[in-house]
C-alpha positions as CSV (number, residue, x, y, z in Angstrom):
1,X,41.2,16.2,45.3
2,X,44.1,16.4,42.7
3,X,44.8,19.6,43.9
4,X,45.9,19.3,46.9
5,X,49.4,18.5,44.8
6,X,51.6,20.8,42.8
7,X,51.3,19.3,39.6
8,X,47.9,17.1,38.8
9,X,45.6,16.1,35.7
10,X,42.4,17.2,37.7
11,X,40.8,20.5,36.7
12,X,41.0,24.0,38.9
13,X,37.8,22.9,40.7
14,X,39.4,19.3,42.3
15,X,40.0,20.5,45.6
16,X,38.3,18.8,48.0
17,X,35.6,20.1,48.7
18,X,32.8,17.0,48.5
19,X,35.4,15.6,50.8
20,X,36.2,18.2,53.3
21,X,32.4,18.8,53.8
22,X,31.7,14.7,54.4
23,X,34.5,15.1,56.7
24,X,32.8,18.1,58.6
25,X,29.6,16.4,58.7
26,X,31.0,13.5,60.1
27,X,31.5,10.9,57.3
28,X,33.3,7.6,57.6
29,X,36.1,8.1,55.4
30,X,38.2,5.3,53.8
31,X,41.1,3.9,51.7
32,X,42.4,8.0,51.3
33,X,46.1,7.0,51.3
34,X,45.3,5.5,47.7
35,X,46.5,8.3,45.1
36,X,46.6,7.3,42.3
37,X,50.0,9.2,39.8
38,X,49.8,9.1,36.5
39,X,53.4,8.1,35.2
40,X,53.8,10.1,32.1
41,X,52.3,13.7,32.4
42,X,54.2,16.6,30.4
43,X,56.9,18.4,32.4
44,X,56.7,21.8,32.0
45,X,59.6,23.3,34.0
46,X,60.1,23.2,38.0
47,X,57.8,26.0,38.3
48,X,54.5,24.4,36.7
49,X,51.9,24.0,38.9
50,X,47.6,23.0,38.8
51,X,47.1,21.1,35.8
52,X,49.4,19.4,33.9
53,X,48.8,17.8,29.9
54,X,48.8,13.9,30.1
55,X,50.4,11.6,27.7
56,X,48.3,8.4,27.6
57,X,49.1,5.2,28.1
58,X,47.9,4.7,24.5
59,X,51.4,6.2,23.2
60,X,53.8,3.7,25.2
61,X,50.8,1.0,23.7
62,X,51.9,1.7,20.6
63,X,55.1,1.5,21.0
64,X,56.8,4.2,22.7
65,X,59.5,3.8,25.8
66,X,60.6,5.5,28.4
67,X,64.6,6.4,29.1
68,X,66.5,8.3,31.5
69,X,68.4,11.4,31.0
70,X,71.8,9.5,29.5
71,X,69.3,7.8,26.7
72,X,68.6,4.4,28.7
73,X,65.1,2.5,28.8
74,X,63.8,2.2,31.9
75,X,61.9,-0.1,32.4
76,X,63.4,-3.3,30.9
77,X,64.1,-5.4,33.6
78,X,61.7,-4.3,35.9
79,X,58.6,-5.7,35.2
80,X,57.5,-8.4,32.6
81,X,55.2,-6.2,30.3
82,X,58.3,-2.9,30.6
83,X,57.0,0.3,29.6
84,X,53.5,-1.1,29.2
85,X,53.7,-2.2,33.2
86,X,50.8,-1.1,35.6
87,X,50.6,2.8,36.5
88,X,52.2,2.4,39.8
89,X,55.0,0.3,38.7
90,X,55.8,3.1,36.3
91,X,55.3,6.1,38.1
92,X,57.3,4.0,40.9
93,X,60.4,3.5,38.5
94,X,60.9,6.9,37.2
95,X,60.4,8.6,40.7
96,X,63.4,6.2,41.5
97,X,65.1,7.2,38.7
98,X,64.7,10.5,39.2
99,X,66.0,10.1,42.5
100,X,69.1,8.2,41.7
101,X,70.1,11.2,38.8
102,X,69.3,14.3,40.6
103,X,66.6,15.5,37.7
104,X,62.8,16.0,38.0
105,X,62.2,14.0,34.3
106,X,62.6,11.5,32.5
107,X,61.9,11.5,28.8
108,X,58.9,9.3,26.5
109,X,60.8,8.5,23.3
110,X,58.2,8.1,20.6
111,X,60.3,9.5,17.2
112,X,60.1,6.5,15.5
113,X,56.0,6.7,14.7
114,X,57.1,9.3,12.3
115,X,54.9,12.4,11.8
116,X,51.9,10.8,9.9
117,X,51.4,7.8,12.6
118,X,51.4,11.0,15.1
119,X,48.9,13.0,13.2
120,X,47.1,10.4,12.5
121,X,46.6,8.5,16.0
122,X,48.0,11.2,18.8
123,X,46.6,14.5,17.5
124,X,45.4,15.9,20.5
125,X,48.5,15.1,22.6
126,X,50.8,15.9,19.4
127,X,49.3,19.7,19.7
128,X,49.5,20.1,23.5
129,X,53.4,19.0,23.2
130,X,54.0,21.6,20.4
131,X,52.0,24.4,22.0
132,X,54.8,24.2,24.9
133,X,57.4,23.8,22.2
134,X,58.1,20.1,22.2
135,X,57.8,18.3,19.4
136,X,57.3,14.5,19.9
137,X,58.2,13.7,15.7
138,X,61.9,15.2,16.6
139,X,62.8,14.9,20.4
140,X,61.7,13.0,23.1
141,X,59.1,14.1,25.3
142,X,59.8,15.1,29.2
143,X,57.4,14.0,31.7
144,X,56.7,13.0,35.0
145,X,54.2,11.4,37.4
146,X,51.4,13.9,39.0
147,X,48.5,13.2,40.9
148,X,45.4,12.0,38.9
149,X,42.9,10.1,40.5
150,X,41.9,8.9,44.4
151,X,40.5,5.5,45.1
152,X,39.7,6.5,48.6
153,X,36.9,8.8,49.8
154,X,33.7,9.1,51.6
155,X,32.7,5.5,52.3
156,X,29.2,4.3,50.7
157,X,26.9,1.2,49.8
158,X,26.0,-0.6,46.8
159,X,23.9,2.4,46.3
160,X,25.9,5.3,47.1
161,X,24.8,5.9,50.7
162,X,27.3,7.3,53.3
163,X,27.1,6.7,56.7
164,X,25.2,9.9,57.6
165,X,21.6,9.6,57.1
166,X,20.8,11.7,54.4
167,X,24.4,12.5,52.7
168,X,24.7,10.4,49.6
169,X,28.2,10.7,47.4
170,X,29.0,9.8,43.9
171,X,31.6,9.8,41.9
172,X,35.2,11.0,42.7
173,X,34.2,11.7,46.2
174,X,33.3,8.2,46.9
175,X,35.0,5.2,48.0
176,X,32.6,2.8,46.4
177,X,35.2,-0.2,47.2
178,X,35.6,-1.0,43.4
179,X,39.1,0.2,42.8
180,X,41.3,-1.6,46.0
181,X,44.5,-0.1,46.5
182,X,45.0,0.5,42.8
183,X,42.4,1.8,40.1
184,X,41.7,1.0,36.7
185,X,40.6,3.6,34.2
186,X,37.4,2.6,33.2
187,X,36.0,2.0,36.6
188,X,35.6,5.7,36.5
189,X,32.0,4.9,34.8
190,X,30.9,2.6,37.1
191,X,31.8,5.4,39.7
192,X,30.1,7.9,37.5
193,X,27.1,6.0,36.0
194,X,26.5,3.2,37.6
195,X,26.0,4.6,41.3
196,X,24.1,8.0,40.3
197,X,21.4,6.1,38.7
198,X,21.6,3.7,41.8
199,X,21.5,6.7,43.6
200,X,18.7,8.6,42.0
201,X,16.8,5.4,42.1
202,X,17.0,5.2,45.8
203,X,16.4,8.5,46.0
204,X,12.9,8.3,44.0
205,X,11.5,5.5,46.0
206,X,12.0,6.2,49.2
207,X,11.1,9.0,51.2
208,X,14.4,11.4,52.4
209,X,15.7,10.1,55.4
210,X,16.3,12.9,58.4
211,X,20.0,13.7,59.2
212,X,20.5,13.2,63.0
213,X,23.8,14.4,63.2
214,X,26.0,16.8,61.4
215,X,28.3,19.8,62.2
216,X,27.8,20.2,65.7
217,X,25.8,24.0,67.1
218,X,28.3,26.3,67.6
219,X,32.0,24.6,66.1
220,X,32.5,26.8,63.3
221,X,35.5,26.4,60.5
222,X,38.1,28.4,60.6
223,X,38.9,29.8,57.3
224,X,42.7,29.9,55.8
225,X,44.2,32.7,54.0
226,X,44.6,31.5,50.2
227,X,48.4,32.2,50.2
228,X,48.6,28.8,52.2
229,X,47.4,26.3,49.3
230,X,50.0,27.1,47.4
231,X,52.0,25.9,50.5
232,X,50.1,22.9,50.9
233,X,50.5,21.9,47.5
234,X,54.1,21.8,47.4
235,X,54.2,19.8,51.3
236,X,52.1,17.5,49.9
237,X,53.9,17.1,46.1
238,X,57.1,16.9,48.6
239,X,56.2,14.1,51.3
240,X,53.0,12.6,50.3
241,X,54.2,12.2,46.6
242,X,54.6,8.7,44.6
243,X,57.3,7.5,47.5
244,X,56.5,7.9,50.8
245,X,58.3,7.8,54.1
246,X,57.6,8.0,58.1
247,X,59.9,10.4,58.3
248,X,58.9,12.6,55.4
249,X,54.8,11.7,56.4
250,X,55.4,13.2,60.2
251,X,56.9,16.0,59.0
252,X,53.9,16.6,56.8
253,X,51.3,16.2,59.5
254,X,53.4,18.7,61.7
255,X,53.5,21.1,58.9
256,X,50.2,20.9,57.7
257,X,49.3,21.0,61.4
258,X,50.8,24.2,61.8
259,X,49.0,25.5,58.9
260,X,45.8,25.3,61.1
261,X,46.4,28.5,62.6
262,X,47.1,30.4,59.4
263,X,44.6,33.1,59.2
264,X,42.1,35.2,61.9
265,X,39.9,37.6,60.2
266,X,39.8,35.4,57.1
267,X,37.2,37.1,54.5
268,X,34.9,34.1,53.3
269,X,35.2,33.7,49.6
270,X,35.7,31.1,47.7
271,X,39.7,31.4,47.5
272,X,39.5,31.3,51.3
273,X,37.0,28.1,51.5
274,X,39.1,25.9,49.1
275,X,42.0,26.6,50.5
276,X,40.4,25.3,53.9
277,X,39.1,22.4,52.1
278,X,42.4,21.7,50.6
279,X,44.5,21.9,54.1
280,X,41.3,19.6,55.0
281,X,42.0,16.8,52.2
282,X,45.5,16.9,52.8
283,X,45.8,16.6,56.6
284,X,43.5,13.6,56.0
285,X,45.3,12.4,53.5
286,X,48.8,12.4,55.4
287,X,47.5,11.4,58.8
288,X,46.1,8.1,56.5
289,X,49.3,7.2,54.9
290,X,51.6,7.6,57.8
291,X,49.4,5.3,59.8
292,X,49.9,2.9,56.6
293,X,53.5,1.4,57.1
294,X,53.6,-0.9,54.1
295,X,53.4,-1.0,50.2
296,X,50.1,-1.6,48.3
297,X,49.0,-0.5,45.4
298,X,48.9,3.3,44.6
299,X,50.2,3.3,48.3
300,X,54.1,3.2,48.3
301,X,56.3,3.4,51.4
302,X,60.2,3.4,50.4
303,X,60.6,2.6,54.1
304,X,57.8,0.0,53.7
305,X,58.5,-1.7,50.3
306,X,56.7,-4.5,50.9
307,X,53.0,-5.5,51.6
308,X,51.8,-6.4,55.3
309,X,49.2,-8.8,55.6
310,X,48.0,-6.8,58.8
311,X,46.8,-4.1,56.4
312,X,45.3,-6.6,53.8
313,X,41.6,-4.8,54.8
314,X,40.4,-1.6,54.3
315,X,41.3,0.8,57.1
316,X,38.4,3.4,58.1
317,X,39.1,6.9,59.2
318,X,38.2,5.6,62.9
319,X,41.2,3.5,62.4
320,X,44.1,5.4,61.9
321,X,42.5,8.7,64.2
322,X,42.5,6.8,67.0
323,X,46.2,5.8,66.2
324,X,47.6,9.1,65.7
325,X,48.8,10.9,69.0
């Protein structure tokens, strides 16, 4: 559902949908306040938007830091591993830091691997930086956090089950429970492998269960003109970004509320369905982490900065619906 911000590492296609229908067909959802931002992600101007290039980890592991506009590291001081510190530590420091100096950047400082060590180990990022005209041998590199990947999802079993008889989900649209309130790279195979062959195992020895619910006879979706996702992408890059806040959170529901009414005779297409499914994701998305007052993982609340034991267990979609108003 990276999408559903302005500036992401998912693909074109990651909006949504596998969540917007599991929604519709009355899923439990969970954990869908946990967004993961990837801290280091080219910046390509205030008016990029959709997919952004990523700068791995791999280049601050060997050895690159970051700094601020006036030249200054970052990240010394503020955590006991600095610029190699968990991805929402980072992504948490520069979004401060980017607050504190007015700019939407900070800068990856990587000159001294020299051009060979670059060619040699960083290729692939090395020619995505100088096919936007930055050249990581001579300058420091801009970036800045952007939405990668969701821990939260369509709730399943051990074997990929949701709670709809007969709706299964795997992989990104899944809350499989293995991530928490944080995610670590590689549990993106288990996600991926692991629980489609559980899923296709299940699948082959038993016989298809018979749905008993789904979209009720007669409720139909209303469509939204296209025009709005770019409108939901920048609420949601806005209020639902790496720091959050109750004030900034209700404004987004009410907006993306609003939203709702966008569009009559709506042509269905598919510009018209994802943007539906992407006003979907995102109204789900806000209504969870404004219910969420408190700081976990990928889940940061500047109003909030610290963890509440209350919230220590995973919150269901039941739980924070029947909160809102």
């Amino acid at each position: 559902m990276g999408q559903i911000f302005a500036a992401t590492t998912n693909p074109p296609v990651s909006t949504g949908d596998g969540l917007a229908l599991a929604a519709r067909a009355g899923a439990r959802l969970r954990d869908l306040e946990f967004i993961q931002f990837h801290p280091t992600v080219l910046w390509l101007g205030p008016d990029a938007r959709g997919r952004q290039p990523l700068v791995s980890e791999a280049v601050r592991g060997e050895g690159a830091f970051l700094v601020d506009g006036r030249g200054e590291r970052i990240m010394e001081g503020v955590h006991e591993l600095a610029d190699l510190a968990p991805r929402d530590v980072v992504a948490r420091t520069i979004a401060r830091v980017m607050a504190e100096q007015g700019t939407d950047h900070v800068h990856l400082d990587a000159r001294h691997f020299g051009a060979p060590a670059w060619e040699r180990r960083f290729p692939t990022i090395l020619a995505a930086c100088r096919a936007h005209g930055i050249d990581p041998v001579t300058e420091p590199i801009p970036v800045s956090p952007a939405a990668h990947y969701a821990s939260g999802g369509a709730e399943v079993d051990i074997d990929g089950a949701t709670s709809v008889p007969g709706l299964w989900a795997v992989g990104e649209v899944a809350r499989t429970g293995v991530h928490g309130a944080n995610r670590l790279a590689s549990n993106s195979l288990l996600e991926g492998l692991v629980y489609a062959d559980r899923i296709a195992a299940r699948l082959a020895a038993e016989a298809r269960p018979v749905p008993t619910r789904g979209v009720p006879t007669g409720e139909v979706t209303r469509l939204v003109d296209p025009p709005a996702a770019a409108r939901v992408r920048a609420l949601m890059s806005r209020h639902a970004g790496v720091l959050r806040t109750a004030e900034g959170l209700a404004a987004l529901v009410t907006e993306l509320d609003a939203l709702t009414t966008h569009g009559t005779d709506v042509r269905p297409d598919t510009a018209s369905w994802e943007a539906v499914n992407l006003l979907t994701v995102a109204r789900l998305v806000a209504a969870a982490a404004l219910h969420r007052t408190e700081s976990r993982g990928s889940h940061q609340r500047a109003d909030a900065p610290e963890p509440d034991p209350e919230y220590r267990r995973a919150r269901s979609s039941s739980d924070w619906r029947a909160a809102r108003p």
